[in-house]
N, C-alpha and C positions, 0 to 999 in steps of 0.2 A: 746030182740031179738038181739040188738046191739053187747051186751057184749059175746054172744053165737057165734055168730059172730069172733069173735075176740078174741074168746079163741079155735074154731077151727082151724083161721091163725096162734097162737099163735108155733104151734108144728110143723107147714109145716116147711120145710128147704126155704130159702129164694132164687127166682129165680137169676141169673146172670147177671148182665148188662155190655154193654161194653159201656165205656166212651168214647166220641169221642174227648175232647179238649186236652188231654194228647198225644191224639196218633198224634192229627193237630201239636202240637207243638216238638215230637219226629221226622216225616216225615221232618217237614220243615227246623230242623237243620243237618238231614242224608241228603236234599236236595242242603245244601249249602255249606256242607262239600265237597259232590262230584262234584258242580259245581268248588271251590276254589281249589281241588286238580285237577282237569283236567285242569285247566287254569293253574296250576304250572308246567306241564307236558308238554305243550306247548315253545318250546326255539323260541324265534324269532331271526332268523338270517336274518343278512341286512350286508350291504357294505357302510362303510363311507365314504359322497360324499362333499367334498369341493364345494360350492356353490361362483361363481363370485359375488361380490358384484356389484349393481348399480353405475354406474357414474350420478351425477348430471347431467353434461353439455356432450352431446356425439358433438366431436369435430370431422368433419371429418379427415383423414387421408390425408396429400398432396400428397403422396409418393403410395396411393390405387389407384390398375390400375383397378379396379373393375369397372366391364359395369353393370350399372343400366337400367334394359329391363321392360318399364312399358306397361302394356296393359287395354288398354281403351276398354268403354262400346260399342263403334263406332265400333271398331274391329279394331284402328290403333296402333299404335304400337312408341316406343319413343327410342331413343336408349341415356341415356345422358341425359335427356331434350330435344333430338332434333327428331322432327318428320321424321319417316321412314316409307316405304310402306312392308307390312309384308313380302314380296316376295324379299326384300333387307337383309331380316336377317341373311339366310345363307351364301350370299358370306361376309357380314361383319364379321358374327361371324368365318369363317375360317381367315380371312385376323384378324383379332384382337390375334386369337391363335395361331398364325405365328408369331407377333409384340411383342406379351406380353413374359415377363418371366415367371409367374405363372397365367394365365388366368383363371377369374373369375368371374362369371355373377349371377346378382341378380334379379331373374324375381318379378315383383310387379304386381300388378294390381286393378286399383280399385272396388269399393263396387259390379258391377253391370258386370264386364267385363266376357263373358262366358269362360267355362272350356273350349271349342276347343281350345280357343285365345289360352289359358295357354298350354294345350297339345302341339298345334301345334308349341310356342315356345322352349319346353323342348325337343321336337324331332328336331329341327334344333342346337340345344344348343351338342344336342346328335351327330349328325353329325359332327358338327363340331369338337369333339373331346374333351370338354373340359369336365373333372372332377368336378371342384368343381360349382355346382349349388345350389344357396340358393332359395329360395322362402319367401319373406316378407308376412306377416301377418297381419302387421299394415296398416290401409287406408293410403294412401298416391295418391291426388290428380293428376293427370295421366298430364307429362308435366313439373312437379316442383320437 
């Protein structure tokens, strides 16, 4: 019965199959082709920027009229190292933009000191007229 069998499949035409590993490996190099050409298409345009180099030892300047405005967590306020009452900042910071040739103020403040403090100095800083205002970033202990 086997061989009867098998000499009726023998004359069928033989069904179709589709191989899946040929067509994994045709997709995945049409996949990489198009990734590789689209990142070729890509120009990356930038602007080349001269980067300061670090100084080892930062020496201060003797000749920098710069006012160092630190503000503590207390809510008091230093002007120099020297303690001042916060309602003393604007007639000094006018009377400093008066005195100075290019007046210059660096507000700091420490780890804990509130955003008003800071606001409320940069709006007397604004008053008084002067342009260039820095803000430190680095902790620096309120007083030193």
């Amino acid at each position: 019965m086997y061989t009867q069998i098998q000499d009726a499949f023998a004359g069928a035409p033989k069904r179709a199959r589709i191989e899946i590993i040929p067509l994994i490996d045709v997709i995945f190099f049409l996949l990489a082709t198009f990734v590789l050409f689209t990142l070729s298409l890509n120009k990356i345009q930038s602007l080349p920027v001269d980067l300061p180099q670090a100084a080892t030892v930062a020496r201060p300047n003797p000749e920098d009229e710069t006012v160092v405005l630190q503000l503590s967590e207390a809510g008091t306020a230093y002007w120099n190292k020297e303690l001042v009452n916060t309602s003393e900042l604007g007639p000094r910071l006018a009377t400093y933009r008066l005195a100075a040739v290019s007046p210059r103020v660096l507000i700091s403040g420490d780890d804990k000191a509130s955003y008003g403090a800071a606001v409320h100095a940069l709006d007397e800083v604004r008053k008084a007229g002067i342009a260039q205002v820095s803000i430190e970033t680095a902790y620096r202990p309120p007083g030193r």
